[in-house]
C-alpha positions in Angstrom: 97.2 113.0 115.8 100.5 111.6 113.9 101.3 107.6 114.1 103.6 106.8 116.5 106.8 104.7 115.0 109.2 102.5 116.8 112.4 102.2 114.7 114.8 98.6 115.9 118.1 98.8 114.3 121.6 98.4 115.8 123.3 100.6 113.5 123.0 104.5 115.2 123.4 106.1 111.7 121.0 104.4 110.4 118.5 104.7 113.3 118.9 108.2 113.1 118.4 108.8 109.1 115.0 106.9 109.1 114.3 108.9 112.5 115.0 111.8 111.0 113.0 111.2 107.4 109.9 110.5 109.3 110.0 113.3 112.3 110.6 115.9 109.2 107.1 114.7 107.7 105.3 114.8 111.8 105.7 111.2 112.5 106.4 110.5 116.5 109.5 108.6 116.6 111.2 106.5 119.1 114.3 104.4 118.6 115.8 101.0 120.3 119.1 99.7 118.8 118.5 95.9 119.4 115.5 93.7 119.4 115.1 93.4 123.6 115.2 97.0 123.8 112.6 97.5 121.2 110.3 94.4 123.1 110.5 96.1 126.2 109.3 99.4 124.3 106.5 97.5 122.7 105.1 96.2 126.0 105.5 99.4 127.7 104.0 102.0 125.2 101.2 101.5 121.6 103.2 101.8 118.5 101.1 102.1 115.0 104.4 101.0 113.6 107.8 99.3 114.1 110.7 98.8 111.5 112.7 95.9 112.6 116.1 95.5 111.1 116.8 91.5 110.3 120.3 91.0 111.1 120.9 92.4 114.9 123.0 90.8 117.8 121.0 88.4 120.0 117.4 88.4 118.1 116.8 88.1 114.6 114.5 90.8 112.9 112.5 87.8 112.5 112.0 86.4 116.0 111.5 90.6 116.8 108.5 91.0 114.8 106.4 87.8 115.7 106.8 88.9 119.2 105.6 92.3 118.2 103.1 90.9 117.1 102.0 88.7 120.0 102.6 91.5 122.3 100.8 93.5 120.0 99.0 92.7 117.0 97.6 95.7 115.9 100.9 97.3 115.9 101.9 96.8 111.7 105.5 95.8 111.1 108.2 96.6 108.5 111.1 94.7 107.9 114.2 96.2 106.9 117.7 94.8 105.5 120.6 94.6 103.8 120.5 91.2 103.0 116.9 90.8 101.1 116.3 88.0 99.4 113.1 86.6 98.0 112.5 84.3 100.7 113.5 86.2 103.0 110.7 88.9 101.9 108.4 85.8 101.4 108.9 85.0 105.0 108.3 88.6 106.7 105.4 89.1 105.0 104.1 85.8 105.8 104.9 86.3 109.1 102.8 89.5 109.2 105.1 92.5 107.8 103.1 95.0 105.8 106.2 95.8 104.0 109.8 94.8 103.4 112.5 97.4 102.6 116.2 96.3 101.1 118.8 98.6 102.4 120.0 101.4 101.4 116.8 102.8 100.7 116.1 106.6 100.3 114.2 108.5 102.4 110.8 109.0 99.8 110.9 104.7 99.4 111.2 104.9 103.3 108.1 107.2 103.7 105.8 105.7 100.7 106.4 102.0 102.6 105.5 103.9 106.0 102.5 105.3 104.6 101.2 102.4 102.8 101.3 100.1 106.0 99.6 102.5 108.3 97.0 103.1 105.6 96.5 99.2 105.8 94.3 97.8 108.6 96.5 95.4 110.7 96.2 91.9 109.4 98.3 88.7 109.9 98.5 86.1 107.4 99.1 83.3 110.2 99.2 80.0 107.8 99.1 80.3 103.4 98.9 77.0 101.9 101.7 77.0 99.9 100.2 77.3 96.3 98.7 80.5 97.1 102.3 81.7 98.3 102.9 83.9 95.1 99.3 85.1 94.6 99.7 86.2 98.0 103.1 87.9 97.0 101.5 89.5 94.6 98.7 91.5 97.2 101.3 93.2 99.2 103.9 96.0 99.0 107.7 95.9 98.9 109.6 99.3 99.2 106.7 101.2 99.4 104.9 99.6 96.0 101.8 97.5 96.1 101.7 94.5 94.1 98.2 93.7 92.9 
């Protein structure tokens, strides 16, 4: 059975390039195009997966994924934006993401990130005291690459 994927992003055309990059490799793919629709998805159906853009009217990526991940923690979490900065990847994967993706990205970064987080058990990192922040950093994957 293929994972099931839950893409939140406001912009259509984008929604509909990472749709159709994973459907062409035999993902199952749904779509919301802010973060209330993509809650209300979450709580109604089981995702393996959900890429949440970080800038979207009303809810931040941010505030998206932790309640993903309260509704449902096993669900794994990528964040995706056009703004990326260090922190900013710091703080999503801290917060839970298995991955953090800087657009534009193309569609084989897209799938190697998709890949590597469902091949991942679900984990959360709830609390890292902060001098193990970068070591930390260093054990996860951004755009699809694992940092050992």
């Amino acid at each position: 059975m293929s994972s099931k994927i839950l893409i939140i992003d406001d912009e259509t055309n984008v929604r509909t390039m990472i749709r159709l990059a994973l459907e062409h490799v035999g993902y199952q793919v749904d779509t919301a195009s802010d973060g209330e629709e993509g809650l209300r998805k979450v709580s109604q159906d089981s995702y393996d997966l959900a890429l949440v853009d970080q800038r979207m009217p009303g809810m931040s990526g941010m505030d998206v994924q932790q309640k993903i991940l309260e509704v449902s923690p096993d669900t794994r979490t990528i964040m995706i934006t056009a703004f990326g900065t260090i922190d900013l990847a710091l703080d999503s994967i801290h917060a839970g993401a298995s991955d953090f993706l800087r657009k534009p990205f193309t569609a084989d970064t897209l799938r190697q990130a998709v890949k590597s987080a469902l091949d991942k058990p679900p984990t959360r990192m709830l609390a890292v005291p902060i001098g193990l922040v970068c070591r930390e950093f260093r054990r996860t994957t951004i755009n699809g690459f694992s940092f050992d």
